[in-house]
C-alpha positions as CSV (number, residue, x, y, z in Angstrom):
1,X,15.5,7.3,24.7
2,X,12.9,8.3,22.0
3,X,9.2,8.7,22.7
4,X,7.2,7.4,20.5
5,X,3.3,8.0,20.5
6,X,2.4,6.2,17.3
7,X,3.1,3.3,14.2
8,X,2.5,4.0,10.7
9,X,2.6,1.0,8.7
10,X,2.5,0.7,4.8
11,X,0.0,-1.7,3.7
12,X,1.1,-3.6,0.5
13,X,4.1,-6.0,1.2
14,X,3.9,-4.8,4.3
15,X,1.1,-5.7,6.1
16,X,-1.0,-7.9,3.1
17,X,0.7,-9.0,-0.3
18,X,-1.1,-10.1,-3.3
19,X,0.5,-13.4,-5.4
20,X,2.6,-12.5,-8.5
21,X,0.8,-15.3,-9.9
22,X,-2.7,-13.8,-8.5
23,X,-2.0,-11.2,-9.7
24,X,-0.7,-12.0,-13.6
25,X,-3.5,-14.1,-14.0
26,X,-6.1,-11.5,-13.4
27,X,-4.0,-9.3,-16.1
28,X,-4.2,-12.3,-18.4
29,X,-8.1,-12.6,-18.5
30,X,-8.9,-8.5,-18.6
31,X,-6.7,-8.6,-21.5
32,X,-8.3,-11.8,-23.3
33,X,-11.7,-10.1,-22.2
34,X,-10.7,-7.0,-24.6
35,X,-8.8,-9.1,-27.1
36,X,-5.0,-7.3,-26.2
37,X,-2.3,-8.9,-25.9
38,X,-1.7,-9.7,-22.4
39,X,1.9,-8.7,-22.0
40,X,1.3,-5.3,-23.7
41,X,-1.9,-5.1,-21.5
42,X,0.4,-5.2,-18.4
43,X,2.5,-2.9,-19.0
44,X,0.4,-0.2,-20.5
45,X,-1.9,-1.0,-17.3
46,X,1.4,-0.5,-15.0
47,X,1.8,2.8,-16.3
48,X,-1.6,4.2,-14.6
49,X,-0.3,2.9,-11.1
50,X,0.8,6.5,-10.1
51,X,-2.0,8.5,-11.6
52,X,-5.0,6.0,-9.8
53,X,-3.0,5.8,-6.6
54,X,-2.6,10.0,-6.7
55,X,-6.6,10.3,-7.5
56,X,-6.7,11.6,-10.9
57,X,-7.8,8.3,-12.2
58,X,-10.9,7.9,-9.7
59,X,-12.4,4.4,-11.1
60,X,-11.2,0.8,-12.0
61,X,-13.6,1.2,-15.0
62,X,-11.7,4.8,-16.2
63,X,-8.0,3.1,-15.9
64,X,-9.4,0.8,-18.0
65,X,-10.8,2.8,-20.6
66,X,-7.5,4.6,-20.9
67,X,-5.3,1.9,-20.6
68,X,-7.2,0.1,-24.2
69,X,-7.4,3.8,-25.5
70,X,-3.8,3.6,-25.6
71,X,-4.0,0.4,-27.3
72,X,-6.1,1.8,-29.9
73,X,-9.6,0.1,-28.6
74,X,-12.4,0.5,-28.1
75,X,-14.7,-1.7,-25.4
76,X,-18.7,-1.8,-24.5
77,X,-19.3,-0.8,-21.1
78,X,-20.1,-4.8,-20.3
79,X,-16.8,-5.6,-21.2
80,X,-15.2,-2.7,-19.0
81,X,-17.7,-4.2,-16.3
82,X,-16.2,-7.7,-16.6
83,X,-12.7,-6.2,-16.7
84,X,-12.9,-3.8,-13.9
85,X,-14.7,-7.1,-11.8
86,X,-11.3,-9.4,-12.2
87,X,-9.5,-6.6,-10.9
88,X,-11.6,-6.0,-7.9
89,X,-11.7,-9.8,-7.0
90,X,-7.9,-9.5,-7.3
91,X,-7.2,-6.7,-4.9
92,X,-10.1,-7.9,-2.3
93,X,-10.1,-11.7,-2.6
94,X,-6.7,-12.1,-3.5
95,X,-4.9,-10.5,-0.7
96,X,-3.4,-12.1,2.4
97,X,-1.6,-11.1,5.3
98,X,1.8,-11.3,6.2
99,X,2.7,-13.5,9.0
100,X,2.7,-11.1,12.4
101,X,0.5,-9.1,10.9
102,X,-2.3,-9.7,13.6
103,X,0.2,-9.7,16.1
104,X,2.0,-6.6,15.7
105,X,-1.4,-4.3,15.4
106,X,-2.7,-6.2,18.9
107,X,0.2,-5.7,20.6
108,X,0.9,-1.7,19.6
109,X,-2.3,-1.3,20.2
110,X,-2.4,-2.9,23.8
111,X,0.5,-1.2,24.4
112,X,-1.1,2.2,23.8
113,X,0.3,3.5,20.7
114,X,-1.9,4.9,18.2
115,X,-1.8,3.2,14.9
116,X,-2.5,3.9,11.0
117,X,-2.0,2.4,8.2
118,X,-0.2,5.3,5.1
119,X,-0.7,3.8,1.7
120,X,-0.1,4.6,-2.2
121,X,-2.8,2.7,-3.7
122,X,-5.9,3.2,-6.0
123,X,-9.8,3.5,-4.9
124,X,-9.9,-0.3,-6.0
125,X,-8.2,-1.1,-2.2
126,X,-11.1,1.2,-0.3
127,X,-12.3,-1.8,1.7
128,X,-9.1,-3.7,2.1
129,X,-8.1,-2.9,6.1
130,X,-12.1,-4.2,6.3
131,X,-11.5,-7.1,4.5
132,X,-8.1,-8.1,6.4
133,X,-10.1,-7.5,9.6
134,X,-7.3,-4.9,10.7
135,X,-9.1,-2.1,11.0
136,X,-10.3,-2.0,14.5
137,X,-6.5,-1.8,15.9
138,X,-6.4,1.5,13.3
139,X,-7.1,4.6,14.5
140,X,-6.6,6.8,10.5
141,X,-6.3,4.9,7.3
142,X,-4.7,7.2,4.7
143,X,-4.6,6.5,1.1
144,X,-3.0,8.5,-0.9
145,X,-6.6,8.6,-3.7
146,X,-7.9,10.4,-1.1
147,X,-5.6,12.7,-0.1
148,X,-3.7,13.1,-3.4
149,X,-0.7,13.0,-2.1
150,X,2.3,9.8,-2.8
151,X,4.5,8.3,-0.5
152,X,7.9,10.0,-0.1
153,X,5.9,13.0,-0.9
154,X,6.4,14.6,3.3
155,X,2.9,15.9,3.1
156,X,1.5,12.5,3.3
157,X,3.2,11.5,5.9
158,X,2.3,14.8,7.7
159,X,-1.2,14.2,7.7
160,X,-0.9,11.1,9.2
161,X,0.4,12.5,12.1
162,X,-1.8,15.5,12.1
163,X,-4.5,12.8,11.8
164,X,-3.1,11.2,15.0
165,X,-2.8,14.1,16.2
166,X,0.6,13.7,17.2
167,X,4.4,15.5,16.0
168,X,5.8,13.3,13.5
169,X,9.2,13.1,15.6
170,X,7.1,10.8,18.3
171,X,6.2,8.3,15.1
172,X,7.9,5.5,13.3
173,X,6.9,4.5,9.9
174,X,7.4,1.4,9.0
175,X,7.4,-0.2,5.7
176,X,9.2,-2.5,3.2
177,X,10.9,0.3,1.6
178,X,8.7,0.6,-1.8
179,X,8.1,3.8,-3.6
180,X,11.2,5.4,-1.3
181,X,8.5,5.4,1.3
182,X,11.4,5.4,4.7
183,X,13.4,8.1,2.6
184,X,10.0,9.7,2.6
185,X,9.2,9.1,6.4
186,X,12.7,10.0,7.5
187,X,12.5,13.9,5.4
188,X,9.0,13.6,7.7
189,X,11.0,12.9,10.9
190,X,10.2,9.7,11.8
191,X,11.8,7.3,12.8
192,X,11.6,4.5,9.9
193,X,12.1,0.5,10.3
194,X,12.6,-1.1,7.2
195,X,10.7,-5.1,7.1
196,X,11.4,-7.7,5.2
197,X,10.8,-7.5,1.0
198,X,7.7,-10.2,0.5
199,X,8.7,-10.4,-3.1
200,X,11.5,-9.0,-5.5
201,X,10.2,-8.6,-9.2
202,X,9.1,-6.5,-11.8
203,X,6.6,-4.8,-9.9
204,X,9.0,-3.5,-6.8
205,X,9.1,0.3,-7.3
206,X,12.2,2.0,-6.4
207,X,13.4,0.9,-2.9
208,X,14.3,2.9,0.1
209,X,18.1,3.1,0.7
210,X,17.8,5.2,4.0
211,X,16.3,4.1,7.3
212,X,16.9,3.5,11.0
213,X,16.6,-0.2,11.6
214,X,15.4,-3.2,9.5
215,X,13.7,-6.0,10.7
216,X,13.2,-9.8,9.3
217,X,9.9,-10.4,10.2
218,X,6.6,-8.5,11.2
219,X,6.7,-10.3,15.1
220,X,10.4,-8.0,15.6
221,X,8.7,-4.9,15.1
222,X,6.6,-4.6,18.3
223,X,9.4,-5.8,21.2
224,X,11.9,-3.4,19.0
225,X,9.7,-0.6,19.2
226,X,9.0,-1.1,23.0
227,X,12.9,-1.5,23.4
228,X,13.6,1.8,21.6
229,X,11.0,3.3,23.8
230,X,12.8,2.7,27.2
């Protein structure tokens, strides 16, 4: 049987999700903050995703500014304050954990497996393993502002394990399938578990059509992992 020495989980839908709802409404008030529509707002906002998560937009307040550039405005910095406020609320009050959550980290961790946490996400989600309270079963948290690197992109999933230090054959990722991220972990050579989708809308990136097992819930990861490891 496989030995496995570590877990790498994604974080959003994951491990934590933020409301649809939560998370419309926050685009609703930026936008009536700057006088955009709010629909327009969204989707110019959506299109910065990539470039914040990747590092090359480095600040909530500079996605903003571009995003109402693009709309043709032009804001004073105490309405980009406001703005870029609603959005931190949103990504550090808003957010919840999955059920299992707490479980599956305790466990792996008791267990003796060495743990991380591999996300895409922007410089606005810094403090968010802190926040959830799930940062002292992590032993590396990478995100991918950091490093400049996106899930499937190997290399990200690479320095995870260098960061564990440990090969990426004796990991399993394991992730809702977003962004391609078990396509990515499988080129890696892990061994990748898909969980269960949290949500299914307009803001699901590509999903992952390749993996090793799937689970339904967060509490199956830890007994299948152990079983795998026989």
């Amino acid at each position: 049987m496989a030995h496995f020495e570590a877990v790498l989980f994604d974080l959003y839908d994951t491990l934590a999700t933020i409301n649809i709802e939560d998370y419309r409404l926050a685009k609703q008030r930026m936008a009536q903050l700057a006088g955009l529509n709010p629909v327009q707002f969204t989707e110019v906002w959506k299109r910065y995703t990539k470039p914040a998560a990747r590092g090359d937009v480095s600040t909530i307040e500079e996605r903003i500014n571009r995003v109402v550039t693009d709309m043709g405005a032009s804001l004073p910095i105490g309405t980009i304050e406001q703005m870029a406020h609603i959005e931190q609320d949103l990504q550090e009050n808003k957010i919840k954990k999955i059920d299992g959550c707490d479980d599956v980290l305790a466990d792996l961790s008791h267990f003796g497996f060495k743990l991380a946490v591999v996300t895409n996400t922007s410089s606005a989600s810094k403090s968010i393993p802190s926040i959830l309270g799930i940062a002292q079963w992590l032993d590396s948290v990478i995100f991918s502002f950091e490093c400049h690197l996106l899930k499937p992109e190997i290399g990200i999933y690479q320095l995870a394990a260098e960061r564990l230090n440990v090969a990426p054959s004796a990991c399993v990722f394991v992730g809702d399938g977003n962004d391609m991220e078990l396509d990515g972990a499988k080129n890696a050579g892990m061994y990748a578990i898909k969980a269960a989708t949290v949500r299914d809308d307009s803001l699901s990136a590509k999903q992952s059509t390749i993996f090793d097992s799937q689970v339904l819930s967060l509490f199956e990861v830890a007994p299948l992992i152990m079983k795998l490891s026989e």
